[in-house]
mmCIF file as Biopython writes it, N, C-alpha, C and O atoms, coordinates in Angstrom:
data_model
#
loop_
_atom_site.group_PDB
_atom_site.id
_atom_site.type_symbol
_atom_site.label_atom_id
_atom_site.label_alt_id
_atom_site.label_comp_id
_atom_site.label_asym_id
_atom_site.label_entity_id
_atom_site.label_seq_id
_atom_site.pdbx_PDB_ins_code
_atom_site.Cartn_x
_atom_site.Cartn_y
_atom_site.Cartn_z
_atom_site.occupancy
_atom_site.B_iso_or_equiv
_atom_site.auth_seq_id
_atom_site.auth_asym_id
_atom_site.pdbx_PDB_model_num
ATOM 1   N N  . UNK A ? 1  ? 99.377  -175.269 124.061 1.0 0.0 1  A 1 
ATOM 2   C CA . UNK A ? 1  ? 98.514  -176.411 124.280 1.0 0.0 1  A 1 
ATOM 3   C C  . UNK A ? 1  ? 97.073  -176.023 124.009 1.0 0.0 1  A 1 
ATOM 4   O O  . UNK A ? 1  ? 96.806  -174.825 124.107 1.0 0.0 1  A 1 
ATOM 5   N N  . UNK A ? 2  ? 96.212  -176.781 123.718 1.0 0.0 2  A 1 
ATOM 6   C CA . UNK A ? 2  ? 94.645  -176.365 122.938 1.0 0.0 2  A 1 
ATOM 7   C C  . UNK A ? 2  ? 94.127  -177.379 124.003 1.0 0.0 2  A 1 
ATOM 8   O O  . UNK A ? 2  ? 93.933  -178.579 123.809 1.0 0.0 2  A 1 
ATOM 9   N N  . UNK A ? 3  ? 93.906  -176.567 125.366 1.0 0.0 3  A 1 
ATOM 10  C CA . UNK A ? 3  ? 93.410  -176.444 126.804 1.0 0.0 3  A 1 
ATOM 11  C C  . UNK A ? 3  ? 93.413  -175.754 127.389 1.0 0.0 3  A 1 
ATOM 12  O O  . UNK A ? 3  ? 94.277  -174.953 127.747 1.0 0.0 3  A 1 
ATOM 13  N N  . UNK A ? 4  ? 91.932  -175.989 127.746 1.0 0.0 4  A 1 
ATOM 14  C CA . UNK A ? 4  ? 92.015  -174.866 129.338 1.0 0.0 4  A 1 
ATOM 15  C C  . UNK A ? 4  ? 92.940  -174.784 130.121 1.0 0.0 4  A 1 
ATOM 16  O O  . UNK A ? 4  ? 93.374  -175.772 130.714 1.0 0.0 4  A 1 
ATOM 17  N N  . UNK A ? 5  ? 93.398  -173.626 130.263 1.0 0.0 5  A 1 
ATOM 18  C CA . UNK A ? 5  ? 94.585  -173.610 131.569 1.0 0.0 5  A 1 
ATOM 19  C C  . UNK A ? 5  ? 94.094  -173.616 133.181 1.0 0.0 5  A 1 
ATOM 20  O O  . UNK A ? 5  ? 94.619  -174.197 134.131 1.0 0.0 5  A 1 
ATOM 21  N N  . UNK A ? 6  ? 92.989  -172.826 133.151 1.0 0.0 6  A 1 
ATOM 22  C CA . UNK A ? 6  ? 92.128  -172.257 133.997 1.0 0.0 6  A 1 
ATOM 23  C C  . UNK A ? 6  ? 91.278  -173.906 134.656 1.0 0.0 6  A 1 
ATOM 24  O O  . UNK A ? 6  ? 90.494  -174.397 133.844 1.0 0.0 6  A 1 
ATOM 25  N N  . UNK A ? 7  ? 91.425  -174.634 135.937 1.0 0.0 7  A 1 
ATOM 26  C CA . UNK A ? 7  ? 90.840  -175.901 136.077 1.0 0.0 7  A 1 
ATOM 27  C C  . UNK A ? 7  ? 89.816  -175.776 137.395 1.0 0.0 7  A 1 
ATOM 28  O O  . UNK A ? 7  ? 88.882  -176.506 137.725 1.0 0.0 7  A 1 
ATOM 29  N N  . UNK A ? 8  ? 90.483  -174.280 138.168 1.0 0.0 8  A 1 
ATOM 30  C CA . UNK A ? 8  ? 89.649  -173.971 139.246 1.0 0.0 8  A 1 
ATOM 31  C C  . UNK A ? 8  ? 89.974  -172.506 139.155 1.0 0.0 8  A 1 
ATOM 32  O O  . UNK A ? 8  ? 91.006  -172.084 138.635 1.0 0.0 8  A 1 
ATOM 33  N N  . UNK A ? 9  ? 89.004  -171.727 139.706 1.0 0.0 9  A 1 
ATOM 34  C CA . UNK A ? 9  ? 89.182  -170.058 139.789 1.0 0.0 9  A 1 
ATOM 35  C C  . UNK A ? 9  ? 88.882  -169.446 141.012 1.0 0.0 9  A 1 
ATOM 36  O O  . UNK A ? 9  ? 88.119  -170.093 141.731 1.0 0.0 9  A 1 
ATOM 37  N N  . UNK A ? 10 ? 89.282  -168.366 141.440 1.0 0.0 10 A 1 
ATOM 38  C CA . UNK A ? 10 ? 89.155  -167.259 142.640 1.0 0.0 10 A 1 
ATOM 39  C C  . UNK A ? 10 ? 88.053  -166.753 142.400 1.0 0.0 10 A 1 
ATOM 40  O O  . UNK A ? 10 ? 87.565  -166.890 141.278 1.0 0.0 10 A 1 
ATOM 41  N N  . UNK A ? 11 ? 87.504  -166.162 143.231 1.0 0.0 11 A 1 
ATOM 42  C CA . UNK A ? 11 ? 85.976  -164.694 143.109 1.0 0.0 11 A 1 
ATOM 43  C C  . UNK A ? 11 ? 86.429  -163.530 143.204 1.0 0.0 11 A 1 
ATOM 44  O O  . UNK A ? 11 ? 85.988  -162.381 143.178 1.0 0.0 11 A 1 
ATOM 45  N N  . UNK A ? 12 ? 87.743  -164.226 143.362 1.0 0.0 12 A 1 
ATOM 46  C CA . UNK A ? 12 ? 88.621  -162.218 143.952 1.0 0.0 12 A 1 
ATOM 47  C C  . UNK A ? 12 ? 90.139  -162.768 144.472 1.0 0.0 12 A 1 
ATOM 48  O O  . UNK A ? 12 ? 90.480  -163.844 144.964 1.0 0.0 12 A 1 
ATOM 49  N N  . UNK A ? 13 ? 90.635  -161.956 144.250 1.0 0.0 13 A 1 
ATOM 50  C CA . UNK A ? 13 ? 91.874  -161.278 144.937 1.0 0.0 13 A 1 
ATOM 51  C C  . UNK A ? 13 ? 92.319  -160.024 145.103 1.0 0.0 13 A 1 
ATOM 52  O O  . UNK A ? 13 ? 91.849  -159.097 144.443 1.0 0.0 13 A 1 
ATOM 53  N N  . UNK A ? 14 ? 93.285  -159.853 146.013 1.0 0.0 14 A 1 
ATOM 54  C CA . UNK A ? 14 ? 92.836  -158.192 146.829 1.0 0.0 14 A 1 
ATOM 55  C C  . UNK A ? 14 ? 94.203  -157.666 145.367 1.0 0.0 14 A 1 
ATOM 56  O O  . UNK A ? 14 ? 95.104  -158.403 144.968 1.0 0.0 14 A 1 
ATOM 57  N N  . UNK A ? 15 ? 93.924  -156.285 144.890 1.0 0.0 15 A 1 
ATOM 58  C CA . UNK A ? 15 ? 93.649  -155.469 143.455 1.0 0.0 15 A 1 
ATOM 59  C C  . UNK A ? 15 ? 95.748  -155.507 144.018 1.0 0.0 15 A 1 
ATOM 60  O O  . UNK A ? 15 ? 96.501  -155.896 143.125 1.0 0.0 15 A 1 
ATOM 61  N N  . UNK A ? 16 ? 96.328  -155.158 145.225 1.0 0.0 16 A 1 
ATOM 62  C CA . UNK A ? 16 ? 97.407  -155.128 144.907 1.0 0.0 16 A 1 
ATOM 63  C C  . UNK A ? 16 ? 98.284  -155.829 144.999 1.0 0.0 16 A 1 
ATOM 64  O O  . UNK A ? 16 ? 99.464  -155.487 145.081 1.0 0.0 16 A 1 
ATOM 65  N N  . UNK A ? 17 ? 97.653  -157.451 145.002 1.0 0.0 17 A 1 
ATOM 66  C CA . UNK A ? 17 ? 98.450  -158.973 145.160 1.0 0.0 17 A 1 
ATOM 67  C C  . UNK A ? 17 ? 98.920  -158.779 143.700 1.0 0.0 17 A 1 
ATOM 68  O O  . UNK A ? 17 ? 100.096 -159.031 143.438 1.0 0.0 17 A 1 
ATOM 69  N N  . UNK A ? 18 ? 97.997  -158.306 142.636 1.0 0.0 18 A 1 
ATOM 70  C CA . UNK A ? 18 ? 98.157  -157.989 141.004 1.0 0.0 18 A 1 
ATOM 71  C C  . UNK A ? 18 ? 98.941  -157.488 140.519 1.0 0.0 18 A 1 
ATOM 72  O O  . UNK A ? 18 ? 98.802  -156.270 140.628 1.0 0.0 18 A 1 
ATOM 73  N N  . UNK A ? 19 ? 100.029 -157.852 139.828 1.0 0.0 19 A 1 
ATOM 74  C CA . UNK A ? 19 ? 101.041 -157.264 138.894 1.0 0.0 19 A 1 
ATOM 75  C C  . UNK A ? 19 ? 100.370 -157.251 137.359 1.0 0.0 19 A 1 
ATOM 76  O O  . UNK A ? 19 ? 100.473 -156.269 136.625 1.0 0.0 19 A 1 
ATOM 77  N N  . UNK A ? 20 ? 99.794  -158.258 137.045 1.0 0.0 20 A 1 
ATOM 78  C CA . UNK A ? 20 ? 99.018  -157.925 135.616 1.0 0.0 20 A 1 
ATOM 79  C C  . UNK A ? 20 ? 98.092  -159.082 135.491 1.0 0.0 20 A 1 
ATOM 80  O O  . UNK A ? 20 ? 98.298  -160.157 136.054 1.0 0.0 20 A 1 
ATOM 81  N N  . UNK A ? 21 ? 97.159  -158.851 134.806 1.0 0.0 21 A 1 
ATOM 82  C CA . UNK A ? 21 ? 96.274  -159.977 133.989 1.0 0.0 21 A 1 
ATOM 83  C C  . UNK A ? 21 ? 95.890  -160.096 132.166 1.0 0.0 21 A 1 
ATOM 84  O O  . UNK A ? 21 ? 95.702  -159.427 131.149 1.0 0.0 21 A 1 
ATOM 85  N N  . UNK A ? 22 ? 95.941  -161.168 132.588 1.0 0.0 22 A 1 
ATOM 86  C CA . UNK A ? 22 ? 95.398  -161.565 130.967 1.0 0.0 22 A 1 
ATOM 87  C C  . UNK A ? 22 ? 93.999  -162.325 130.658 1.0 0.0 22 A 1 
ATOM 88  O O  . UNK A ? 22 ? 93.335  -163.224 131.174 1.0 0.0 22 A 1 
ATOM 89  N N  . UNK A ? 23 ? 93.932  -161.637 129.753 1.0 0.0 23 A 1 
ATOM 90  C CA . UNK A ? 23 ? 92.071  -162.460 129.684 1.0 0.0 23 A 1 
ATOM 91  C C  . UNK A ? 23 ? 91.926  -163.003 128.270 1.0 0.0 23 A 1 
ATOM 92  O O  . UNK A ? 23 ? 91.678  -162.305 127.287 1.0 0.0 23 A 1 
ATOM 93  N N  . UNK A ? 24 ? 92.075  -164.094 128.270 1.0 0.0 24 A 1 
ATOM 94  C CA . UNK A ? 24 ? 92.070  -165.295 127.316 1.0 0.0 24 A 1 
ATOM 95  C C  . UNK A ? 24 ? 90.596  -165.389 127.001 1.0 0.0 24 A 1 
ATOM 96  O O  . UNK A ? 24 ? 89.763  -165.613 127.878 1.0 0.0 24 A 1 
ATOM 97  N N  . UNK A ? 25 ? 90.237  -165.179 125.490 1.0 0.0 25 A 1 
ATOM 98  C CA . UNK A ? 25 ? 88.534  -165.226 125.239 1.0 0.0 25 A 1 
ATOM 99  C C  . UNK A ? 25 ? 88.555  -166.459 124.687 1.0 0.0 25 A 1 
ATOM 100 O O  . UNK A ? 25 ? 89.252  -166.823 123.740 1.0 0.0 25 A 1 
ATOM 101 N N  . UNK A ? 26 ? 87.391  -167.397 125.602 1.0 0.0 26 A 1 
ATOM 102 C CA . UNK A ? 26 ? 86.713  -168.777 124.060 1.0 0.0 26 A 1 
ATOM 103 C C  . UNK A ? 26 ? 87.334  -168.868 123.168 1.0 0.0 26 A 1 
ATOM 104 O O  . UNK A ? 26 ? 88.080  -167.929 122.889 1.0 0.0 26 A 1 
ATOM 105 N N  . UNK A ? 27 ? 87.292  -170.137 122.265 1.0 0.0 27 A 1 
ATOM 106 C CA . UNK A ? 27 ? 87.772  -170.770 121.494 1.0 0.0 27 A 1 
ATOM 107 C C  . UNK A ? 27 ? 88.300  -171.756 121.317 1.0 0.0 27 A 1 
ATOM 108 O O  . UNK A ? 27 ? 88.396  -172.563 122.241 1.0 0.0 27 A 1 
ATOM 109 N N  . UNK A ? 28 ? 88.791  -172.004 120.133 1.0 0.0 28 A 1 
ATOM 110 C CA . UNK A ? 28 ? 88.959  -173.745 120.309 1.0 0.0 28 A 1 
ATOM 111 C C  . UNK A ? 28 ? 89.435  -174.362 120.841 1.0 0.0 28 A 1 
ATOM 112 O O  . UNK A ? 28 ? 89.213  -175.562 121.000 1.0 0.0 28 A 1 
ATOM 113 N N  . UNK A ? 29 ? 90.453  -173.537 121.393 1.0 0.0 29 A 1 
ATOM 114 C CA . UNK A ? 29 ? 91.631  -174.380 122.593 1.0 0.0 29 A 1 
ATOM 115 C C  . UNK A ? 29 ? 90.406  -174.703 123.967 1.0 0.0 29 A 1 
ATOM 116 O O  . UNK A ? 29 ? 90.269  -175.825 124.455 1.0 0.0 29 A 1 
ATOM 117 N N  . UNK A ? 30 ? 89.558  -173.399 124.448 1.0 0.0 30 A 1 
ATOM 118 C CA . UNK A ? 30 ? 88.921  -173.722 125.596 1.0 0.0 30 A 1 
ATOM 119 C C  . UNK A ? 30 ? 87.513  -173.088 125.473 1.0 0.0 30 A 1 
ATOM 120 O O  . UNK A ? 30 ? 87.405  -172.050 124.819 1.0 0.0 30 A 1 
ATOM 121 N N  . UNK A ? 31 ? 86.465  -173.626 126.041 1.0 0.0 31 A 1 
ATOM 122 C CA . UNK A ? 31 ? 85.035  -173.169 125.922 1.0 0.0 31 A 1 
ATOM 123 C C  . UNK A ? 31 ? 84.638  -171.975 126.546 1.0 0.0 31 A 1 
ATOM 124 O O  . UNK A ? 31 ? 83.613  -171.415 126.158 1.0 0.0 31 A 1 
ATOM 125 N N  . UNK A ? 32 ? 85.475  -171.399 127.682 1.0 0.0 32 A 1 
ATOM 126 C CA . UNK A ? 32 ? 85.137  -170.213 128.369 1.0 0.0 32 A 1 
ATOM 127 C C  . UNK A ? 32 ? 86.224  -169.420 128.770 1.0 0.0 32 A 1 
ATOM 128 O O  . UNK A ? 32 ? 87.356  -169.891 128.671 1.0 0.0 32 A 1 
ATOM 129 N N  . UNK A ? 33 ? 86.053  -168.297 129.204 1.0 0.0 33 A 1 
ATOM 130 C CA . UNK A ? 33 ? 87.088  -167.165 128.643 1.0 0.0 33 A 1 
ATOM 131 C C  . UNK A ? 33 ? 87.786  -167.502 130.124 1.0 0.0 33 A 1 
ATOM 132 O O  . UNK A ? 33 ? 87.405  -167.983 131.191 1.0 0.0 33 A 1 
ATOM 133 N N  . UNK A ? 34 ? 88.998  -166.984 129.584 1.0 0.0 34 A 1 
ATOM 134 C CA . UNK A ? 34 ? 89.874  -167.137 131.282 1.0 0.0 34 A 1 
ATOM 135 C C  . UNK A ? 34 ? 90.477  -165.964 131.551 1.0 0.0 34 A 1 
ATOM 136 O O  . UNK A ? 34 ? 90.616  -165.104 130.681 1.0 0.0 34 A 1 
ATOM 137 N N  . UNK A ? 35 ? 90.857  -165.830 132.680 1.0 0.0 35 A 1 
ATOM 138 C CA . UNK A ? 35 ? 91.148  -164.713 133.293 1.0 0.0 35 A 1 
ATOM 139 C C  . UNK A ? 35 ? 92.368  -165.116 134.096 1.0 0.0 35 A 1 
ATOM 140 O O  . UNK A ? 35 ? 92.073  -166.066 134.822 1.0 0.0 35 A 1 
ATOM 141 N N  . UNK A ? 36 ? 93.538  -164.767 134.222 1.0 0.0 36 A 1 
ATOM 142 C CA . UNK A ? 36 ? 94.575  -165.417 134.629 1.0 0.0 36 A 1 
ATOM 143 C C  . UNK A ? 36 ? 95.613  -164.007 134.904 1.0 0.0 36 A 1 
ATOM 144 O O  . UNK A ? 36 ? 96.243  -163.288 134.129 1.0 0.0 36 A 1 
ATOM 145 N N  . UNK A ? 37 ? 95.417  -164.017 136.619 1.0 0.0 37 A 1 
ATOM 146 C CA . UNK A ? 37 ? 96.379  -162.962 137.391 1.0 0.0 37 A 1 
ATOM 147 C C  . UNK A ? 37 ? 97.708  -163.201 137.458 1.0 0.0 37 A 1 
ATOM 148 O O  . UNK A ? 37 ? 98.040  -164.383 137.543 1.0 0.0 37 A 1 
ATOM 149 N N  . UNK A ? 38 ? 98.594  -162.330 137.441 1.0 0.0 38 A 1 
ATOM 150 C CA . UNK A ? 38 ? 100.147 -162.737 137.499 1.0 0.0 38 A 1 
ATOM 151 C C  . UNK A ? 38 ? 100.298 -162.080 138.621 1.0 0.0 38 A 1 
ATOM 152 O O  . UNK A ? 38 ? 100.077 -160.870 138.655 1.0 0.0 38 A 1 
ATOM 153 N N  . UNK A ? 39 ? 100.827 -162.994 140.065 1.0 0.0 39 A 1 
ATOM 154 C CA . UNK A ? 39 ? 100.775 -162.080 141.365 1.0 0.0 39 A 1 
ATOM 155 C C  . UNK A ? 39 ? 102.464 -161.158 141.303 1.0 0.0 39 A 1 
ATOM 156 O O  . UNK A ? 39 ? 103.499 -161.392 140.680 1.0 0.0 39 A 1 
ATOM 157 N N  . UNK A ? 40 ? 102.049 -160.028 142.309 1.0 0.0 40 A 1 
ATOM 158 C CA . UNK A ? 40 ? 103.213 -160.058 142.269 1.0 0.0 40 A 1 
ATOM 159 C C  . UNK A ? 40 ? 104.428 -161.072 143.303 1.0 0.0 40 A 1 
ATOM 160 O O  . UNK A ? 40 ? 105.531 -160.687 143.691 1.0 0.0 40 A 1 
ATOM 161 N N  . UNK A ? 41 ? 104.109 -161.739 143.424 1.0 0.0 41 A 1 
ATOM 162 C CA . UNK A ? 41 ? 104.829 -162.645 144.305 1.0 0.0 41 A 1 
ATOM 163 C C  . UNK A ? 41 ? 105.277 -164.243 143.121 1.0 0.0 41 A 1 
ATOM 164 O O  . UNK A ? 41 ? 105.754 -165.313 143.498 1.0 0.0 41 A 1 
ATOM 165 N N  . UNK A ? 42 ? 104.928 -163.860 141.806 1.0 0.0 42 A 1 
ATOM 166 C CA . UNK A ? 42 ? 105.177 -164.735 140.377 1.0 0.0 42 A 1 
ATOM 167 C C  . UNK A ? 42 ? 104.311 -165.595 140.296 1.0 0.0 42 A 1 
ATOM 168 O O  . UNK A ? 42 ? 103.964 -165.974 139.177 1.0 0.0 42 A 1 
ATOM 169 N N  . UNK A ? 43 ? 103.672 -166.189 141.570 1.0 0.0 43 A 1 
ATOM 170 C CA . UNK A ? 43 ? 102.621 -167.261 141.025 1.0 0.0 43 A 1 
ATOM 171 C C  . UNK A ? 43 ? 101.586 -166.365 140.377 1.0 0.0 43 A 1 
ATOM 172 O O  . UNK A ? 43 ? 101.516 -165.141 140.263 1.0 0.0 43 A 1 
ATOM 173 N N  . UNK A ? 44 ? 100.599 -167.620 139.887 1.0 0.0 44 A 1 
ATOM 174 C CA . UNK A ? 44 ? 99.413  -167.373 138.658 1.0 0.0 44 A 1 
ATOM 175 C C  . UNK A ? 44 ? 98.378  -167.991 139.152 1.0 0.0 44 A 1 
ATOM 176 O O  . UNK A ? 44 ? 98.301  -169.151 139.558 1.0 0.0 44 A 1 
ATOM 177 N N  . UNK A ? 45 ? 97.504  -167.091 139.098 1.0 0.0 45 A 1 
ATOM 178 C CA . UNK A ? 45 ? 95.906  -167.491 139.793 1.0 0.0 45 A 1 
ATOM 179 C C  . UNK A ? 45 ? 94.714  -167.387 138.562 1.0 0.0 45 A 1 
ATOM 180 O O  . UNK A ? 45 ? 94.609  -166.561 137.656 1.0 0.0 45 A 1 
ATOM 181 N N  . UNK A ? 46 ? 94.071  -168.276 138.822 1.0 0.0 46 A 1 
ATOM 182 C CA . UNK A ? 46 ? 92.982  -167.955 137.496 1.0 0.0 46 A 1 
ATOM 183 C C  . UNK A ? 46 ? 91.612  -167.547 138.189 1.0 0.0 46 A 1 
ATOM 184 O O  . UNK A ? 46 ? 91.091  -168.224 139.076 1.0 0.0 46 A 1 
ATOM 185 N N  . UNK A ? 47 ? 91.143  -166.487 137.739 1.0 0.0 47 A 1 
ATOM 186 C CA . UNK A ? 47 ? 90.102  -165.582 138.686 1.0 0.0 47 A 1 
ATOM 187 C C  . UNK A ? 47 ? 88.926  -166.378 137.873 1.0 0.0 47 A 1 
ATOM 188 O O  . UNK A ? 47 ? 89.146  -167.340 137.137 1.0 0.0 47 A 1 
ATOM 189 N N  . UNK A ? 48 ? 87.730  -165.850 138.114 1.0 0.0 48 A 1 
ATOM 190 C CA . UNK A ? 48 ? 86.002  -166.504 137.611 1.0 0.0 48 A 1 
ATOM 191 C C  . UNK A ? 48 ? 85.992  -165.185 136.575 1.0 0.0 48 A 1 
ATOM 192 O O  . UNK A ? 48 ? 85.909  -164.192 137.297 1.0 0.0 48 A 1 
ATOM 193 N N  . UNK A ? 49 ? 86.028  -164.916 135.624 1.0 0.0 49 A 1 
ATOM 194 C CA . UNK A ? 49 ? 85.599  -163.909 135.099 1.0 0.0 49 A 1 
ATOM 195 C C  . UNK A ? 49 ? 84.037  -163.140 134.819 1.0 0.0 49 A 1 
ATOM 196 O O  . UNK A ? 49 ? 83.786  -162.146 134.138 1.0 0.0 49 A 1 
ATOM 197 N N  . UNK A ? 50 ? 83.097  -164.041 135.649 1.0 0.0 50 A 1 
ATOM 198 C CA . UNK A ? 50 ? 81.852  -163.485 135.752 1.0 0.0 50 A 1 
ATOM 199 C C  . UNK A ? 50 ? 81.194  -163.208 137.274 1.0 0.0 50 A 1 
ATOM 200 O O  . UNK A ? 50 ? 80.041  -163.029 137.667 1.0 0.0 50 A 1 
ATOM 201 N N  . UNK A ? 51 ? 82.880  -163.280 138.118 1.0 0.0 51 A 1 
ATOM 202 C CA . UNK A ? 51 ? 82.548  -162.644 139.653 1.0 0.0 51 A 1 
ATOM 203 C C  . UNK A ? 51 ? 82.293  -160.930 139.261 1.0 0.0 51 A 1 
ATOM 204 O O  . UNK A ? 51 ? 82.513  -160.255 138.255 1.0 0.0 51 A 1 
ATOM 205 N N  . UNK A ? 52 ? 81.908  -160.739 140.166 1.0 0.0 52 A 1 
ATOM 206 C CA . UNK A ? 52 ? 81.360  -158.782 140.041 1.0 0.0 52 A 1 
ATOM 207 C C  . UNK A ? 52 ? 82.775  -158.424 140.484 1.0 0.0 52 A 1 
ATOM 208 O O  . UNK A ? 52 ? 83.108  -157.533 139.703 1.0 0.0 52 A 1 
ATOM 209 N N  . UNK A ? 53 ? 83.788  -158.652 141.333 1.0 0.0 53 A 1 
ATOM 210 C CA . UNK A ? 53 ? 85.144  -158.433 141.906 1.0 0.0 53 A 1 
ATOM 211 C C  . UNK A ? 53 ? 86.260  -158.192 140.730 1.0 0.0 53 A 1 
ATOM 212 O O  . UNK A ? 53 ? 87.004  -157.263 140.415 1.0 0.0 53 A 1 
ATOM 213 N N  . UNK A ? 54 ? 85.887  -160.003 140.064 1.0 0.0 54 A 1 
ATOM 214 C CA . UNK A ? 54 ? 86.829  -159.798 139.054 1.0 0.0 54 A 1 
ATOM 215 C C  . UNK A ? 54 ? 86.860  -159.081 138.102 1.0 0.0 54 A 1 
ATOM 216 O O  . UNK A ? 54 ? 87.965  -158.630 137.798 1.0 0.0 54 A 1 
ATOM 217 N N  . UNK A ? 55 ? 85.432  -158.628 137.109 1.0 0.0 55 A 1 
ATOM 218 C CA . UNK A ? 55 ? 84.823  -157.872 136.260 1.0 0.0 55 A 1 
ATOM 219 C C  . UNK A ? 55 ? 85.513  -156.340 137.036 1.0 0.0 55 A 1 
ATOM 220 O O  . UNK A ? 55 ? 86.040  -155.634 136.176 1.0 0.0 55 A 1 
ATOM 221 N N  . UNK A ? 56 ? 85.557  -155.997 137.856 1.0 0.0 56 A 1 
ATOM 222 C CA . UNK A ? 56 ? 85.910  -154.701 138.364 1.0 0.0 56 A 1 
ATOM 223 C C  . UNK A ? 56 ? 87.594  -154.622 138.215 1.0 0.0 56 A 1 
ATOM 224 O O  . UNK A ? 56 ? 88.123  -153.893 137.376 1.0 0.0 56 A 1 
ATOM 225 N N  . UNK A ? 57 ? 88.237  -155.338 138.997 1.0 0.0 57 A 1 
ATOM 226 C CA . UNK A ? 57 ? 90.029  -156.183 138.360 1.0 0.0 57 A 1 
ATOM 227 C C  . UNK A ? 57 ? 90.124  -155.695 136.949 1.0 0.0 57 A 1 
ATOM 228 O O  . UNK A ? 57 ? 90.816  -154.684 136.825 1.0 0.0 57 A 1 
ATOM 229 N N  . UNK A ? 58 ? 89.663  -156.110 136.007 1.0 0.0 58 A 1 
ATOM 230 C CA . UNK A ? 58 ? 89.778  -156.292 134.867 1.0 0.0 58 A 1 
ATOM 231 C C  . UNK A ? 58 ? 89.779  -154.779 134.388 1.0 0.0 58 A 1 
ATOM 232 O O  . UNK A ? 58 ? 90.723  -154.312 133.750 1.0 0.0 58 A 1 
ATOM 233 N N  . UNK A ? 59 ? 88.720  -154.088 134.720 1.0 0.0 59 A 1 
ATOM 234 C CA . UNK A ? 59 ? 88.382  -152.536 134.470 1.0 0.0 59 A 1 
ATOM 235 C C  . UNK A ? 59 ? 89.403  -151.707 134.251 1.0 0.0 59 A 1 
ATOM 236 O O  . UNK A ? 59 ? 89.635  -150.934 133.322 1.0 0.0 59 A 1 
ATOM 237 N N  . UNK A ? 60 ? 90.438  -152.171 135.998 1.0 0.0 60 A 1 
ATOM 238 C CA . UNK A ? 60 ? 90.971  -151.547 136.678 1.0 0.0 60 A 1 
ATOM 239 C C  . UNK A ? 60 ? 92.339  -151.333 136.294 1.0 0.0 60 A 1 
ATOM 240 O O  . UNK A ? 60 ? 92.992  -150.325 136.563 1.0 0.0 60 A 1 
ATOM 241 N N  . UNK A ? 61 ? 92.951  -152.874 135.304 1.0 0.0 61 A 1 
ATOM 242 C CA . UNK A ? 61 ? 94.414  -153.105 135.104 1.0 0.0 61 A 1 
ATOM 243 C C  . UNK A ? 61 ? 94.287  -152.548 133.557 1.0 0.0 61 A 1 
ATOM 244 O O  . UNK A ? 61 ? 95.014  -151.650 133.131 1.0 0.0 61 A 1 
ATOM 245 N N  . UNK A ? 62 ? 93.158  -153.268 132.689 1.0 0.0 62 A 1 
ATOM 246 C CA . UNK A ? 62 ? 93.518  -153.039 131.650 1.0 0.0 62 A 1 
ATOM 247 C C  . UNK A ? 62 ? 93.457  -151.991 130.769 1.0 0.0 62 A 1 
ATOM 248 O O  . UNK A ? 62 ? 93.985  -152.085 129.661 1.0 0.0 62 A 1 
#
C-alpha cells in the first residue's frame, strides 16, 4: 500500500519488549521515515524515530 503505516508512535519502549525493527525511509508511499518494532509478544508498535530512546533502539538492533 503507498501509505503511511505509522498513524501514531511511542518515545520508547523498554530494548527487551524488541524482537526486531525495521526502519522504513521517506518516499512516495510516506513523507517521514518510520520506525516499526516487532514485539516479542507479535504485536507491532511504531516508535518516533527522532526520540533520543528510539535513535539509541535503532543503534542497538541493527
Amino acid at each position: 500500500e503507498l501509505r503511511c503505516q505509522c498513524l501514531q508512535t511511542l518515545q520508547g519502549i523498554h530494548l527487551k519488549n524488541i524482537q526486531s525493527v525495521k526502519v522504513t525511509p521517506s518516499g512516495p508511499h510516506c513523507a517521514q521515515t518510520e520506525v516499526i518494532a516487532t514485539l516479542k509478544n507479535g504485536q507491532e508498535a511504531c516508535l518516533n524515530p527522532e526520540a533520543p530512546m528510539v535513535k539509541r533502539i535503532i543503534h542497538k538492533m541493527l
